[in-house]
Structure formats: structure tokens, C-alpha cells
N, CA, C and O atoms as CSV, one atom per row, in Angstrom:
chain,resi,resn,atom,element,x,y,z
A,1,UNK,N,N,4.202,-30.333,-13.736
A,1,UNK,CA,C,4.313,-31.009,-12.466
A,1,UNK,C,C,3.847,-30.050,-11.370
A,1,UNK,O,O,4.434,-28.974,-11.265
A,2,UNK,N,N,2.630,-30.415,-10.374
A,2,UNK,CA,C,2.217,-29.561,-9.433
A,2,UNK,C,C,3.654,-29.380,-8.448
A,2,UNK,O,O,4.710,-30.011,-8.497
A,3,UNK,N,N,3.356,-28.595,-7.822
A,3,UNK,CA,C,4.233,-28.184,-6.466
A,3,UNK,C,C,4.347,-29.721,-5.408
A,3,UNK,O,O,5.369,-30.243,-4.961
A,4,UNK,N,N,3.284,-30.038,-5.286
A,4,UNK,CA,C,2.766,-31.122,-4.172
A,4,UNK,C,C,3.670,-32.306,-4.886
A,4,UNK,O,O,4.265,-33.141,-4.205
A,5,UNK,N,N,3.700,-32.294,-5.952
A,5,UNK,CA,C,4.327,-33.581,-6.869
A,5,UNK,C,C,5.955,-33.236,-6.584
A,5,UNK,O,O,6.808,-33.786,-5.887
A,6,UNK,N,N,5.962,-32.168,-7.383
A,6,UNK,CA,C,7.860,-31.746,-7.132
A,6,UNK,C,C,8.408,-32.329,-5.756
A,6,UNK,O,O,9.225,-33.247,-5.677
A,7,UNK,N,N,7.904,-31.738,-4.817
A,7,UNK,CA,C,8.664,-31.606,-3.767
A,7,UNK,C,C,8.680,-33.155,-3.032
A,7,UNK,O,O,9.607,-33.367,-2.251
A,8,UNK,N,N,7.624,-34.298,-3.275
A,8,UNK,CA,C,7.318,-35.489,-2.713
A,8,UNK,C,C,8.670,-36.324,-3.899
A,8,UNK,O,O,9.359,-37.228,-3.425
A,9,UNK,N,N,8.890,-35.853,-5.465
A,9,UNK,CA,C,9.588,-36.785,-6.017
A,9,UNK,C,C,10.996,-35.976,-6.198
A,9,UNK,O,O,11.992,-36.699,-6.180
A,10,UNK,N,N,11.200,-34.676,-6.357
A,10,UNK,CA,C,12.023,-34.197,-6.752
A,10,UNK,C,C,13.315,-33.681,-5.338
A,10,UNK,O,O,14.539,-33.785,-5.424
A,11,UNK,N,N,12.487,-33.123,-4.104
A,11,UNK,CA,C,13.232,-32.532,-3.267
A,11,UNK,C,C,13.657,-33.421,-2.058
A,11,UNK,O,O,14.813,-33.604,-1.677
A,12,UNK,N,N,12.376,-34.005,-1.456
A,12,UNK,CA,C,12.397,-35.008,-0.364
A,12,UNK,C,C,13.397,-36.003,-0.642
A,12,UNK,O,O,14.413,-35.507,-0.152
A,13,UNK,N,N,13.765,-37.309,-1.226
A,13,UNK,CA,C,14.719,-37.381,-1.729
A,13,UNK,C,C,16.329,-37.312,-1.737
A,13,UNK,O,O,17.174,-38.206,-1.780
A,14,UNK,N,N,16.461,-35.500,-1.661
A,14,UNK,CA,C,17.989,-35.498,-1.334
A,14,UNK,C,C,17.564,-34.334,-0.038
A,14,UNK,O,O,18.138,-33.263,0.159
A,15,UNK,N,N,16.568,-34.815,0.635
A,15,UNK,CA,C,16.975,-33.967,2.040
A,15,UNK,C,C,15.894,-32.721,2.337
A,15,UNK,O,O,15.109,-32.667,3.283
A,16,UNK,N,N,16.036,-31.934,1.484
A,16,UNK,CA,C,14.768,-30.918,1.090
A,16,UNK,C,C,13.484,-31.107,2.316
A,16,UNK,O,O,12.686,-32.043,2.361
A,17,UNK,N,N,13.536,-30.259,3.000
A,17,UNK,CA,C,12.541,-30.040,3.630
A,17,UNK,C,C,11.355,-28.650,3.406
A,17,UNK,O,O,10.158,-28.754,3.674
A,18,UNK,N,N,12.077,-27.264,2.810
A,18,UNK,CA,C,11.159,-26.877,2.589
A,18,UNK,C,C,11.260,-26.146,1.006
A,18,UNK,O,O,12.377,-26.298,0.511
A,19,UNK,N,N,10.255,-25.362,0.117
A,19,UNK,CA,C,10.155,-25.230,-0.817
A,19,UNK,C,C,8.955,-23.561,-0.558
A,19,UNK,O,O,7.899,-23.322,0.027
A,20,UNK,N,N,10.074,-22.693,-1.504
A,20,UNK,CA,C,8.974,-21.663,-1.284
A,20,UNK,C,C,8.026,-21.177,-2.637
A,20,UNK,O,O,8.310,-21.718,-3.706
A,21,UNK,N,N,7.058,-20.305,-2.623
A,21,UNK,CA,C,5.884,-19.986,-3.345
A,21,UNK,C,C,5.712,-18.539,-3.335
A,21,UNK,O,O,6.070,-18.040,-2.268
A,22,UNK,N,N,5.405,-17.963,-3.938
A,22,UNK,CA,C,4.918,-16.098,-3.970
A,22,UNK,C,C,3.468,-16.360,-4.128
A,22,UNK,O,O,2.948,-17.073,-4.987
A,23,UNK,N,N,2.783,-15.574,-3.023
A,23,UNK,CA,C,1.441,-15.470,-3.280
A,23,UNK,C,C,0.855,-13.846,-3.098
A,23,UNK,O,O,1.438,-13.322,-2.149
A,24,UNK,N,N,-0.012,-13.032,-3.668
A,24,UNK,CA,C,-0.570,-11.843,-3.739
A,24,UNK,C,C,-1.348,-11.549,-2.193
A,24,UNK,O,O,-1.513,-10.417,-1.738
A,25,UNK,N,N,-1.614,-12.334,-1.771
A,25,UNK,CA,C,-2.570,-11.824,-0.104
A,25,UNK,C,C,-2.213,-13.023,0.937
A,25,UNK,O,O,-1.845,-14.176,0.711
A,26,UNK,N,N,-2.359,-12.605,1.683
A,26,UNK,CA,C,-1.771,-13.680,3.142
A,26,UNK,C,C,-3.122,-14.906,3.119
A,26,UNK,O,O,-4.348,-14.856,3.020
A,27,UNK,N,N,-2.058,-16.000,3.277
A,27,UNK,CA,C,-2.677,-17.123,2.604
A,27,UNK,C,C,-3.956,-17.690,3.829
A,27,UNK,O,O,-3.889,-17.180,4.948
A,28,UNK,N,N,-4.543,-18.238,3.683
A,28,UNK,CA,C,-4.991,-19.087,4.650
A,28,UNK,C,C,-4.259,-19.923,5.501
A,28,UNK,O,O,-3.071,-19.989,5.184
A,29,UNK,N,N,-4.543,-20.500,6.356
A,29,UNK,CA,C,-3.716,-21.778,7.199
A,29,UNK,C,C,-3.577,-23.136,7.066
A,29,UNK,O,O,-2.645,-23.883,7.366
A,30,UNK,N,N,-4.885,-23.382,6.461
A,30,UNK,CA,C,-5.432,-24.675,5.206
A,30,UNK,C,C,-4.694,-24.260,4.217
A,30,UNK,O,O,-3.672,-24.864,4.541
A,31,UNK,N,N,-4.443,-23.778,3.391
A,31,UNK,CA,C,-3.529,-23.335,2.258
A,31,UNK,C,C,-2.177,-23.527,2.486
A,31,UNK,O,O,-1.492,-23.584,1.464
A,32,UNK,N,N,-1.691,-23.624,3.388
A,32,UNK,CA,C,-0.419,-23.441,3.514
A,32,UNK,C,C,0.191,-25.231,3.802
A,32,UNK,O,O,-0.384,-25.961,4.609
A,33,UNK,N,N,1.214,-25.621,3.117
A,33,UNK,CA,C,0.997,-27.358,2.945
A,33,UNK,C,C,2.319,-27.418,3.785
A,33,UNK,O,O,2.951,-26.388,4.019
A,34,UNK,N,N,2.779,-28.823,4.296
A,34,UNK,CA,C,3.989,-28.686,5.505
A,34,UNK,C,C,4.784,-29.052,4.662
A,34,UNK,O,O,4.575,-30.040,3.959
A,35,UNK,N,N,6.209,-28.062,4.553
A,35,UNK,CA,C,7.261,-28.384,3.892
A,35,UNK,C,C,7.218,-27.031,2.906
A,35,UNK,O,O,8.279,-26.836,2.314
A,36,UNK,N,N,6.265,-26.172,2.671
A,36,UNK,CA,C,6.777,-24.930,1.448
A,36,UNK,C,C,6.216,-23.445,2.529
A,36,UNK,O,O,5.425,-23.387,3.471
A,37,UNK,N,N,6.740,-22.798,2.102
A,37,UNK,CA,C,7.315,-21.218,2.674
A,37,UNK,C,C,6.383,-20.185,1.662
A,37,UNK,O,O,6.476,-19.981,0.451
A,38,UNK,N,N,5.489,-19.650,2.641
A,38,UNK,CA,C,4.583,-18.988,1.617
A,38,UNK,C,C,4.496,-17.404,1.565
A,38,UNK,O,O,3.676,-16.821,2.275
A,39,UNK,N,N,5.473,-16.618,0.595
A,39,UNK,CA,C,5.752,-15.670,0.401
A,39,UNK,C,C,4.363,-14.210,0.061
A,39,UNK,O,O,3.329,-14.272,-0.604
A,40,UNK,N,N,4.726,-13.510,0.539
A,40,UNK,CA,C,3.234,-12.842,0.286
A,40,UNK,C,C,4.330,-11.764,-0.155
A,40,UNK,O,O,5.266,-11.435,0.573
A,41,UNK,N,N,4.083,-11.221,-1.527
A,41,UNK,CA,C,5.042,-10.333,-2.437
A,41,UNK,C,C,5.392,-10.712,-3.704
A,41,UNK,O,O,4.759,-11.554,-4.341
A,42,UNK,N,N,6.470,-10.077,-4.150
A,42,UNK,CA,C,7.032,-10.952,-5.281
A,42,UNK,C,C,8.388,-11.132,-5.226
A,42,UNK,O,O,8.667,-11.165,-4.027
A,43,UNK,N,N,9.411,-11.270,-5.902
A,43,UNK,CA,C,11.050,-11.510,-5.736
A,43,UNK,C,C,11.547,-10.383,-5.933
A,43,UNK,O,O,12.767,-10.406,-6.093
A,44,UNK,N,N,10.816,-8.890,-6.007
A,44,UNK,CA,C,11.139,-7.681,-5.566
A,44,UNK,C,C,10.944,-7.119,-4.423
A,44,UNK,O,O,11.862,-6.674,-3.734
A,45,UNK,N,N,9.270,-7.070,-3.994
A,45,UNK,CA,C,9.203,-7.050,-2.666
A,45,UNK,C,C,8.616,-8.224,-1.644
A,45,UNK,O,O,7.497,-8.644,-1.940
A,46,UNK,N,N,9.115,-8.668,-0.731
A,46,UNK,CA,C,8.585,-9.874,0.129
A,46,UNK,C,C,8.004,-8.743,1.299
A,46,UNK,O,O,8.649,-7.748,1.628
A,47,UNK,N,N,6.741,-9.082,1.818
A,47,UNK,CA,C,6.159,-8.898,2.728
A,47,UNK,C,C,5.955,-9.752,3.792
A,47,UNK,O,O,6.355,-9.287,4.860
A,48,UNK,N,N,5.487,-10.797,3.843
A,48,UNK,CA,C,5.241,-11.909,4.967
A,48,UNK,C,C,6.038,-13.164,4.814
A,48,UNK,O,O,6.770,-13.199,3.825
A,49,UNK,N,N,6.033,-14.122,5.550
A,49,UNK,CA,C,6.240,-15.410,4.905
A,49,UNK,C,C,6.011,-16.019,5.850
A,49,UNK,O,O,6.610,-15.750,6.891
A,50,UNK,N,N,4.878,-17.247,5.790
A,50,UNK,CA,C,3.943,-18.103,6.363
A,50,UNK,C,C,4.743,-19.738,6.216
A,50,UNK,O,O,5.275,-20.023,5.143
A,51,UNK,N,N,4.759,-20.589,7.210
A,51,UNK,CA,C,4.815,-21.719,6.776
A,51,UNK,C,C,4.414,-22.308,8.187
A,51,UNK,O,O,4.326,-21.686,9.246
A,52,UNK,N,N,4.158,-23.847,7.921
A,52,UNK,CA,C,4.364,-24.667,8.789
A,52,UNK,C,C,5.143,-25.578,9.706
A,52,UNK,O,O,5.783,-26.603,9.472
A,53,UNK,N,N,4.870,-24.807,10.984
A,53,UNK,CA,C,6.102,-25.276,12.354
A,53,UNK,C,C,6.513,-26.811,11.717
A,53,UNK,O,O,5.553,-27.523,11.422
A,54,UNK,N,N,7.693,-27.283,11.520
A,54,UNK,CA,C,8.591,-28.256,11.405
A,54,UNK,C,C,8.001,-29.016,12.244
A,54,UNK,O,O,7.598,-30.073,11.759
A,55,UNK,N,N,7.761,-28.815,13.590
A,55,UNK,CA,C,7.978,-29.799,14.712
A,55,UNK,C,C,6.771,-30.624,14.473
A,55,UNK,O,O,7.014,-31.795,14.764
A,56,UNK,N,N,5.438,-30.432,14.008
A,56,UNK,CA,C,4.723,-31.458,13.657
A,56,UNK,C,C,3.537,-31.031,14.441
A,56,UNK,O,O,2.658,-31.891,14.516
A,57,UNK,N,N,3.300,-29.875,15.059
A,57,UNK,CA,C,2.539,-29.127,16.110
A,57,UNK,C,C,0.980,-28.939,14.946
A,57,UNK,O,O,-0.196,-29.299,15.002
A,58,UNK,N,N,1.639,-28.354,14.204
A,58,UNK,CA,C,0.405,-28.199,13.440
A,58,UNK,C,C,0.644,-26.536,12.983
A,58,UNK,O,O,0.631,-26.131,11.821
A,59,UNK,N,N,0.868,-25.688,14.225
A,59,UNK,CA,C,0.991,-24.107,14.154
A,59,UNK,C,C,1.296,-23.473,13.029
A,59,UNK,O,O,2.118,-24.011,12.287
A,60,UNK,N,N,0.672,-22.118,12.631
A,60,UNK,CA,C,1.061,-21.306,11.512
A,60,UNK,C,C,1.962,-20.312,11.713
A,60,UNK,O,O,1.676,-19.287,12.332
A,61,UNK,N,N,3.421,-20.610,11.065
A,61,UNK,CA,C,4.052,-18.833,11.689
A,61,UNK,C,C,3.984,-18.224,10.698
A,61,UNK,O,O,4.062,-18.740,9.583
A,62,UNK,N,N,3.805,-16.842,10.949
A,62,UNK,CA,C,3.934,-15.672,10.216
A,62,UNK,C,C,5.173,-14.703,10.006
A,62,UNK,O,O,4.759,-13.664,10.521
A,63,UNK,N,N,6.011,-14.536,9.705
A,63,UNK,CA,C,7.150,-13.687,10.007
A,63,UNK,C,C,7.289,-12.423,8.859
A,63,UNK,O,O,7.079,-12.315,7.651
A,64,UNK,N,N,7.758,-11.548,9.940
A,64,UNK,CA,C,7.974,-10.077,8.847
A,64,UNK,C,C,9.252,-10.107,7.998
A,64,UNK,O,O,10.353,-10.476,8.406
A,65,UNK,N,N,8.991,-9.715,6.890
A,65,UNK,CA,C,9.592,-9.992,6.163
A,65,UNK,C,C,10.008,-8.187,5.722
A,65,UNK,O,O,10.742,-7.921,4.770
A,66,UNK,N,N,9.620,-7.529,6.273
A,66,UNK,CA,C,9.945,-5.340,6.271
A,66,UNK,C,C,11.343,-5.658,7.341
A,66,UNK,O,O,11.551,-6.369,8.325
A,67,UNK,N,N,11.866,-5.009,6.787
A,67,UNK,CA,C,13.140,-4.057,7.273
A,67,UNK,C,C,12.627,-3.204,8.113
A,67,UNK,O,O,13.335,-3.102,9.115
A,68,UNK,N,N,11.240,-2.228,8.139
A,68,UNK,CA,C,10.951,-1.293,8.979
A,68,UNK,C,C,10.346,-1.851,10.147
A,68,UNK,O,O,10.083,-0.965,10.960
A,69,UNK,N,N,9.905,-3.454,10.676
A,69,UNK,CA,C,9.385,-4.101,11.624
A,69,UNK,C,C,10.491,-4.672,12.282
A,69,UNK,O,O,11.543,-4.960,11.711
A,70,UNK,N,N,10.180,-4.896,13.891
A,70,UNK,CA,C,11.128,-5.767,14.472
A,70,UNK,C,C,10.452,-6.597,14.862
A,70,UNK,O,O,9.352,-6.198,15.246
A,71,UNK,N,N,10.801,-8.591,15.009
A,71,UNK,CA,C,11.972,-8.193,14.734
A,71,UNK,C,C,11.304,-8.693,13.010
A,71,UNK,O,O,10.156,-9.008,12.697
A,72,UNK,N,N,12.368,-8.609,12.288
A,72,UNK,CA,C,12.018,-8.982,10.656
A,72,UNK,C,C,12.984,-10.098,10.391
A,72,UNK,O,O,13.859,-10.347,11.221
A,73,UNK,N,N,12.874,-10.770,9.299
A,73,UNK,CA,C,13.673,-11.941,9.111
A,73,UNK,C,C,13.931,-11.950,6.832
A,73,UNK,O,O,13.145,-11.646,5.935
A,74,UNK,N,N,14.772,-12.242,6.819
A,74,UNK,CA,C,14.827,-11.942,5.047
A,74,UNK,C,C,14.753,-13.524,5.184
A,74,UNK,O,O,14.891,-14.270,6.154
A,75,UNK,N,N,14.421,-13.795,3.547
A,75,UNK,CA,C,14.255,-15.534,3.226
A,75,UNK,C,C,14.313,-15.356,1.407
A,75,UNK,O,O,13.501,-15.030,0.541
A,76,UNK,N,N,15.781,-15.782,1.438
A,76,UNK,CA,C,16.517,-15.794,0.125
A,76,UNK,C,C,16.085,-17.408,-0.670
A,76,UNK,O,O,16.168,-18.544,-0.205
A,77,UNK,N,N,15.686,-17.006,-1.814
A,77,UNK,CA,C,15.601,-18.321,-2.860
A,77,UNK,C,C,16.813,-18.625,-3.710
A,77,UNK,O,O,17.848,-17.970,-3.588
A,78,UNK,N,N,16.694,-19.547,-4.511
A,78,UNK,CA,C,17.905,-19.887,-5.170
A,78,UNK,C,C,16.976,-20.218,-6.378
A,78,UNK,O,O,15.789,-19.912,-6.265
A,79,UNK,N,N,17.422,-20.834,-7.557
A,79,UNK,CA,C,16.615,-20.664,-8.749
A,79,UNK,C,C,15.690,-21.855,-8.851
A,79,UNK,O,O,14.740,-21.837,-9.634
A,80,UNK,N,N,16.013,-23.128,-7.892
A,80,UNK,CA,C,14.624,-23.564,-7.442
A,80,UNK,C,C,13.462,-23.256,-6.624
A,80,UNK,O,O,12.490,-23.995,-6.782
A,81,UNK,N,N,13.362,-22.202,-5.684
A,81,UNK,CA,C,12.616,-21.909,-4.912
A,81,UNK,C,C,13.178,-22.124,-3.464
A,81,UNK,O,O,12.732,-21.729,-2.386
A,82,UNK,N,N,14.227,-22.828,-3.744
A,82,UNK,CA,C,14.923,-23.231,-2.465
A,82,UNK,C,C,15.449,-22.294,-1.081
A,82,UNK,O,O,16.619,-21.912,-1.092
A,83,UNK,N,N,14.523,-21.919,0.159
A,83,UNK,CA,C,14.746,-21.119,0.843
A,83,UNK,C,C,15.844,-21.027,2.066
A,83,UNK,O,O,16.249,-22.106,2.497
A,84,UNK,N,N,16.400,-19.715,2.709
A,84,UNK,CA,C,17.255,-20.001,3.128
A,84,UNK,C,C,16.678,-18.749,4.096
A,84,UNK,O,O,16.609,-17.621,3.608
A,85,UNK,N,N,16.353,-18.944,5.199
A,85,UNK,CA,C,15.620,-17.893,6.149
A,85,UNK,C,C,16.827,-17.043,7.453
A,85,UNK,O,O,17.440,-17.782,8.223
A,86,UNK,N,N,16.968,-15.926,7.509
A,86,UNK,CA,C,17.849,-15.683,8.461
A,86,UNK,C,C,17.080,-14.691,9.195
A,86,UNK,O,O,16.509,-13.932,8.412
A,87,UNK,N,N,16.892,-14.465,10.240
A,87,UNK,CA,C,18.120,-15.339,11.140
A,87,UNK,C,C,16.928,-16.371,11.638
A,87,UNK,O,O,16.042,-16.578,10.809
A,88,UNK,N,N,16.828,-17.030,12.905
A,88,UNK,CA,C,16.504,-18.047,13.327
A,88,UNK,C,C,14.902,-18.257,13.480
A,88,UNK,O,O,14.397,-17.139,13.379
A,89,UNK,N,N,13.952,-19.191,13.673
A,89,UNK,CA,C,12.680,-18.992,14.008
A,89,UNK,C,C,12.579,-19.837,15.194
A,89,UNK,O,O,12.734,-21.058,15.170
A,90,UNK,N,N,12.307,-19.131,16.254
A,90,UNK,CA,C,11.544,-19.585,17.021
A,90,UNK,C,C,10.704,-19.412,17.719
A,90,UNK,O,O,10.808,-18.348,18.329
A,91,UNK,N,N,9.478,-20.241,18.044
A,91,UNK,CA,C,8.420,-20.125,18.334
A,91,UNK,C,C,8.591,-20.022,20.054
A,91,UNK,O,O,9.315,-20.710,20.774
A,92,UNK,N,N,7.469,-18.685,20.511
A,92,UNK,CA,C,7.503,-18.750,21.918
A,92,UNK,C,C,6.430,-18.310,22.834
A,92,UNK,O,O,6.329,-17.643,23.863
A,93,UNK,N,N,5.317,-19.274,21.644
A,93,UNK,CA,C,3.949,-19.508,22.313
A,93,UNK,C,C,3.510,-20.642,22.862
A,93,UNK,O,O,2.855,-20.755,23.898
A,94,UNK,N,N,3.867,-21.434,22.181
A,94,UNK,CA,C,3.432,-22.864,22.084
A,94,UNK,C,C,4.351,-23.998,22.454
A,94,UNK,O,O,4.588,-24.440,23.578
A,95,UNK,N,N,4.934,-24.473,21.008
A,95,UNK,CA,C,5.702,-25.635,20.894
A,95,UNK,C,C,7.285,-25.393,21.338
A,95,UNK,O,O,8.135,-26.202,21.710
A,96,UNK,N,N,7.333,-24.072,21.163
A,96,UNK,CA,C,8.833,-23.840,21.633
A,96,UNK,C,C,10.423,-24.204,20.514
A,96,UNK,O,O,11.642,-24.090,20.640
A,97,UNK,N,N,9.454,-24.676,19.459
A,97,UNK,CA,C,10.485,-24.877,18.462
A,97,UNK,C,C,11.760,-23.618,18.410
A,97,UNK,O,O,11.771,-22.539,19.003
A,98,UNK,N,N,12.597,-24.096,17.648
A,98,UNK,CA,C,13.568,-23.273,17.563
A,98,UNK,C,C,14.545,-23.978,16.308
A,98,UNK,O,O,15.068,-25.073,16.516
A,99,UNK,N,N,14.682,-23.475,15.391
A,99,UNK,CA,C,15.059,-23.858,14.285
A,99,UNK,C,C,15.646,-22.937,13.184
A,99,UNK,O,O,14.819,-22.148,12.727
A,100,UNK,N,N,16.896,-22.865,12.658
A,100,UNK,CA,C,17.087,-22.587,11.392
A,100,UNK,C,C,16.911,-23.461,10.107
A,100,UNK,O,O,17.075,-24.681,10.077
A,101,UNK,N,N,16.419,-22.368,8.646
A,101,UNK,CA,C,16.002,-23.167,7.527
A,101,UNK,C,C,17.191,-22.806,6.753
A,101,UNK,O,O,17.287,-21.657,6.321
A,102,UNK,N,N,18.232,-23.791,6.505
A,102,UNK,CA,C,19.530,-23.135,5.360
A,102,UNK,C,C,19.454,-24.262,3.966
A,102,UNK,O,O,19.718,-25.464,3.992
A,103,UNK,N,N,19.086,-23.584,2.997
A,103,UNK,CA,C,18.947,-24.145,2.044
A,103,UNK,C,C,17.647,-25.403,1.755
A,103,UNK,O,O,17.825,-26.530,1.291
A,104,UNK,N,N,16.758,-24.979,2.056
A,104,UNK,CA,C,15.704,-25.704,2.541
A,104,UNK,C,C,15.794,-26.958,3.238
A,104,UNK,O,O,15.056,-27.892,2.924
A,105,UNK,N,N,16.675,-27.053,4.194
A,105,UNK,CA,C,16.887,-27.994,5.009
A,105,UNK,C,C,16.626,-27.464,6.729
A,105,UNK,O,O,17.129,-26.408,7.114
A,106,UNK,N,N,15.982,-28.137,7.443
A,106,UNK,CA,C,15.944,-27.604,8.742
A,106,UNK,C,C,17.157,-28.054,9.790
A,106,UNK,O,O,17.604,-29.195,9.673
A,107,UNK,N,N,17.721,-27.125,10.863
A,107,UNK,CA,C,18.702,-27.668,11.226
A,107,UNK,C,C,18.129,-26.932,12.524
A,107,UNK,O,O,17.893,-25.725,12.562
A,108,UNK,N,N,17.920,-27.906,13.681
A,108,UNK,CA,C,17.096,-27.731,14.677
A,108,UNK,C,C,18.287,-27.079,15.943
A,108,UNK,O,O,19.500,-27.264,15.842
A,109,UNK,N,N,17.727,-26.419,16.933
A,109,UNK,CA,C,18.749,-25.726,17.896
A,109,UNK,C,C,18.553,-26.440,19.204
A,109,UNK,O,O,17.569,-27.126,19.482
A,110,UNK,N,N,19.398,-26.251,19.836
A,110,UNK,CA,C,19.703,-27.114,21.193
A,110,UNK,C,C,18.709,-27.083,22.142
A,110,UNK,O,O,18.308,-27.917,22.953
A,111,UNK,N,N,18.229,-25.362,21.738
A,111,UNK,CA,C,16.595,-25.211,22.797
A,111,UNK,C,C,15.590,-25.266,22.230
A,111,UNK,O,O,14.649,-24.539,22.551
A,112,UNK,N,N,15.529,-25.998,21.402
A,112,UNK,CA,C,14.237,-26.933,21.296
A,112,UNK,C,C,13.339,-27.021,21.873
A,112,UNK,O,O,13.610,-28.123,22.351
A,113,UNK,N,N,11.924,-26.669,22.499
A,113,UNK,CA,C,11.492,-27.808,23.169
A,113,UNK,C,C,10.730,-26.839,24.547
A,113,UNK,O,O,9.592,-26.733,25.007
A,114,UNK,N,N,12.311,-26.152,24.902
A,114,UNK,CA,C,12.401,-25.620,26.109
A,114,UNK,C,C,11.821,-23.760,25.967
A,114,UNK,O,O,12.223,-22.930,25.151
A,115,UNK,N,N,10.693,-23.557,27.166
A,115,UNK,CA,C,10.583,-22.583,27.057
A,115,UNK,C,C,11.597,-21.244,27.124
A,115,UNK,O,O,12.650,-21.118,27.749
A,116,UNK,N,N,10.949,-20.364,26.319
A,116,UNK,CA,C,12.091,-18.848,26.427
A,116,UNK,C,C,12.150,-18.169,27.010
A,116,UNK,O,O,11.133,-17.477,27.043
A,117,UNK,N,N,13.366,-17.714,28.019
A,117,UNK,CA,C,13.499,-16.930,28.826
A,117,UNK,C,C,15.062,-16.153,28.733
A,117,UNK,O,O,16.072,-16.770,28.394
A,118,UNK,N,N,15.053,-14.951,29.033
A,118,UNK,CA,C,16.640,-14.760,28.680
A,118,UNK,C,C,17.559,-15.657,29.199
A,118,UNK,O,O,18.455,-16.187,28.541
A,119,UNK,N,N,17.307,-15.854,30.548
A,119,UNK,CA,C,18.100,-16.773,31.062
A,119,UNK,C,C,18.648,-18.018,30.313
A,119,UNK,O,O,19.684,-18.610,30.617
A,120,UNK,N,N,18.061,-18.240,29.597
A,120,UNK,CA,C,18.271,-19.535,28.349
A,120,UNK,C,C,18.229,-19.147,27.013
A,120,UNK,O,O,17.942,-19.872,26.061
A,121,UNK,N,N,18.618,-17.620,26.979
A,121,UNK,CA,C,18.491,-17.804,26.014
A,121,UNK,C,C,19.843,-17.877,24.974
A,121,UNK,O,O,20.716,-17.143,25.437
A,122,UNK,N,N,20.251,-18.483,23.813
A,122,UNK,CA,C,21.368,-18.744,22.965
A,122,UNK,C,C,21.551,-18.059,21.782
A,122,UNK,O,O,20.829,-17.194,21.284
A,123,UNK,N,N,22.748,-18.602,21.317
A,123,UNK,CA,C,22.979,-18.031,19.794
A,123,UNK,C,C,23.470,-19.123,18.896
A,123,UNK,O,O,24.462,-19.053,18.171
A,124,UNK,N,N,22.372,-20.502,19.076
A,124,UNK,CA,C,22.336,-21.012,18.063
A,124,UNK,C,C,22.134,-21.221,16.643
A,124,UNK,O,O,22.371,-22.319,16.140
């Protein structure tokens, strides 16, 4: 069963929004499909992890996935691939998203939407 198949019959379904992948070099942006988390490493070392903004924007984020970068973010699997990203992503170029991924489910934050400024800014 491809990836593209799993996740349309197997995950979507009961909720599942995203699904992650290990890949050897930082993927393309065409490569990267909406709904899976694209790991550049292996389940020893994670280096990057690429996916597509939730909000429907289109955008590619990139996030560090080093301990020695700030800021960095870890993104734990479970024995389906099922990701769980900490701490929060949000975007503060563009769309302004703001979102946590817990258990491959997205659970969106109150500032949404709204540009970032300390003055607004939370600990959702």
C-alpha cells in the first residue's frame, strides 16, 4: 500500500491529519504532499523536517530539527509514523498560521491568522 493510499483510507478516517517519512536530502517542495512530515535523517538522527502549512496557503516550512540551532523543534513518531511536533509552529512570514501537531492531529492556536508581535504574543 503506497503512502498516498494509507493515509486517504487508513488515517483520514479517524482524524489523522499528518503522517511522517525519512528521507536522505532535503526534499523538494513538489515532493512534499499535504498531510505527511518530511524527515531528512533517520530515527537516530533527524535533521530537518519539511511539511505543508495546514492552513491551505500552499507554503513550505522547514524546521530545525539540531539541538545546536535556535530555535529547534523535536518531532517524535509512534510505530505508525504518527508525528507529534514540539513545541509549536508558527509561521511569521506569510499566512500567520500558528498551530500545534499532537499525534498527527492539528490543533490550531487562538493567533491564528494574526500577525506576530510580542505584544501578542501567547503560550498557546
Amino acid at each position: 500500500m503506497s503512502l498516498k493510499n494509507f493515509k486517504k483510507i487508513i488515517l483520514r478516517p479517524f482524524g489523522f491529519n499528518f503522517i511522517a517519512r525519512y528521507v536522505d536530502d532535503n526534499p523538494t517542495s513538489e515532493s512534499i504532499e499535504d498531510g505527511e512530515i518530511v524527515i531528512v535523517g533517520s530515527r537516530s538522527y533527524q535533521k530537518w523536517a519539511y511539511l505543508k502549512c495546514p492552513c491551505g496557503c500552499g507554503n513550505t516550512t522547514m524546521l530545525s530539527l539540531s539541538t545546536k540551532r535556535r530555535p529547534s523543534w523535536s518531532v517524535h513518531l509512534n510505530w505508525m509514523m504518527i508525528p507529534t511536533v514540539y513545541p509549536s509552529v508558527r509561521d511569521v512570514g506569510s499566512c500567520y498560521a500558528h498551530y500545534w501537531i499532537k499525534k498527527g492531529k492539528i490543533h490550531w492556536c487562538r493567533d491564528t491568522g494574526i500577525r506576530y508581535t510580542e505584544e501578542n504574543d501567547s503560550e498557546d
